[in-house]
N, C-alpha and C positions, 0 to 999 in steps of 0.2 A: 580942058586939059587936066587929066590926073595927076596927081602928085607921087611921086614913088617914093615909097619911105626906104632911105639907107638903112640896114642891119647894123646894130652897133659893134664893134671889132669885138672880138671873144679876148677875155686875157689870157696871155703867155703861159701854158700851163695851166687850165684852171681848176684840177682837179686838186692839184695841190695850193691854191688859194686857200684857202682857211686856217693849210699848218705850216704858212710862212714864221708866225710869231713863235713856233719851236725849231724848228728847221732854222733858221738866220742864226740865230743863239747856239746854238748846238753843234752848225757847221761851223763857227767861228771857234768853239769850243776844241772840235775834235781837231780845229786847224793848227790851233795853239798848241795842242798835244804833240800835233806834228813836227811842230818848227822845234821843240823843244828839244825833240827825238829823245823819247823813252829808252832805257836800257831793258828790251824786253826779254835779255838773256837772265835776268835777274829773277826771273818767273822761272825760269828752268831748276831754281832749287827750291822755289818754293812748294810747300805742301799741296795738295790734292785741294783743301778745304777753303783753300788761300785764292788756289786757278776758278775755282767755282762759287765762290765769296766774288771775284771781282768781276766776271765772265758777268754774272747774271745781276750787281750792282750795275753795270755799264750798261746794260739793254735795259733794265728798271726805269735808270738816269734816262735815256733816250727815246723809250716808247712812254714812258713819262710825262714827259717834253711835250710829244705830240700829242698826248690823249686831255693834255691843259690848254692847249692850243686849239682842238677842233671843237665842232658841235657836240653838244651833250644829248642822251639820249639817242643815239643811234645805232645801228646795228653794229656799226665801228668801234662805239667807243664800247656798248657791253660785252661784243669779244674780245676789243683789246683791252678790256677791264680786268675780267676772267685772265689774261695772257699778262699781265701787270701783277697784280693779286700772286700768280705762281710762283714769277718771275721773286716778288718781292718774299714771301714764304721762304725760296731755296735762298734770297741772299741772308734770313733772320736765323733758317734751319743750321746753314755753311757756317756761320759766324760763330755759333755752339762749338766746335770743333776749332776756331782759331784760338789759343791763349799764348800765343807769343809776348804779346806786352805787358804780362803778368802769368810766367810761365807755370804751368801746370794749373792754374786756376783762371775763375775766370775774370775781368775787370770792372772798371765803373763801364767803361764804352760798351760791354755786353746790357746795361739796362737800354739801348737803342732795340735792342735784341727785344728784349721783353714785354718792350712797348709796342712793339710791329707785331709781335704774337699774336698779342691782346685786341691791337689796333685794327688787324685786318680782318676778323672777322663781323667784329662790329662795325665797319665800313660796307663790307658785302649787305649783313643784315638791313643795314639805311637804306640802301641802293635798293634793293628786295621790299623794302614795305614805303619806298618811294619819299623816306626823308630826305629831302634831296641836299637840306642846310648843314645835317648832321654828316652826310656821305663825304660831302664836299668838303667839309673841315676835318673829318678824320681821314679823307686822303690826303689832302692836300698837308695834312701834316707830316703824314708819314714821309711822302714826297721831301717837303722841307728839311723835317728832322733826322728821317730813316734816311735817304740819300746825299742830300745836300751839305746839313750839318756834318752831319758821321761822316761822311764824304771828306769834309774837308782837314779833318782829325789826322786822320791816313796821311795827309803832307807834312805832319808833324816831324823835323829833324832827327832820324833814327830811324823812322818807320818806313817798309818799302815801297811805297809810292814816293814819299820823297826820296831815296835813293835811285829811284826808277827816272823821275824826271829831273831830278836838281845833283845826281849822286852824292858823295859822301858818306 
C-alpha cells in the first residue's frame, strides 16, 4: 500500500507574504490617519509646492515601507527602487519652493533637503557598483531622516499637518 503525501495548504494570499512586515504598520498608520479625520479642505489653500511636497512624501512613506519589507535584489525592488529614488528627488526638489516657516528664505528643515540631494545619488551609485552595505545605509537613512524624521517636524503646533490632523 502507497502512501499519498497531503500537499501542504497554500497561505492566505501568498503573493503578499513577504510585505506583511510594511503593509500591518502602514495600514495601521493610514487607519489612525482616518480615525483622526484630517481637515483635507486645508490643502485647498495651500500652495502648489506644498500639494506635491506631501502627495509624493506619502507614496515615498509607503512604497518605502514596502521596498524594506520585501526581498532585496529583485526585479521588484530595482523598479520600485528607480520609482522611490524619483518619488523621493520630487519630495527634496518641492521642498526648495516651500519657505513658509521662514518666509521668503529658506530654514534649518531645508538641510533634509540638501542631504537627500546629495544622498540619492550616492545610493543609486552603491546600488550600481553592488555595495550593498553602503546602499542600504544611505537609503535606509534617507528613509529614516528624509521621511520619517522631517516627517514628524510637520506635526509641530503651527504647522499644517498638525492643523490638518489635531487643528488649531
Amino acid at each position: 500500500m502507497s502512501q499519498q503525501s497531503i500537499p501542504a495548504p497554500q497561505p492566505f494570499l501568498p503573493a503578499l507574504k513577504p510585505y506583511w512586515r510594511a503593509i500591518a504598520p502602514l495600514t495601521l498608520l493610514a487607519a489612525a490617519a482616518m480615525l483622526l479625520r484630517p481637515n483635507l479642505a486645508l490643502l485647498a489653500t495651500a500652495s502648489l509646492a506644498i500639494k506635491i511636497h506631501l502627495a509624493a512624501a506619502v507614496g515615498a512613506l509607503f512604497l518605502g515601507g514596502v521596498m524594506l519589507a520585501s526581498r532585496k535584489g529583485r526585479a521588484f525592488h530595482r523598479i520600485a527602487g528607480w520609482v522611490w529614488v524619483t518619488i523621493m528627488a520630487t519630495v527634496a526638489v518641492s521642498s526648495i519652493f516651500i519657505r513658509t516657516l521662514n518666509p521668503g528664505h529658506f530654514s534649518w528643515i531645508h538641510g533634509f533637503t540638501a542631504v537627500t540631494l546629495l544622498a540619492l545619488p550616492i545610493g543609486v551609485v552603491a546600488a550600481k557598483r553592488h555595495h550593498v552595505k553602503a546602499h542600504r545605509g544611505t537609503m535606509m537613512g534617507m528613509f529614516l531622516g528624509g521621511l520619517i524624521i522631517a516627517g514628524l517636524f510637520t506635526f509641530v503646533p503651527g504647522r499644517l499637518m498638525f492643523q490638518m490632523f489635531f487643528g488649531g
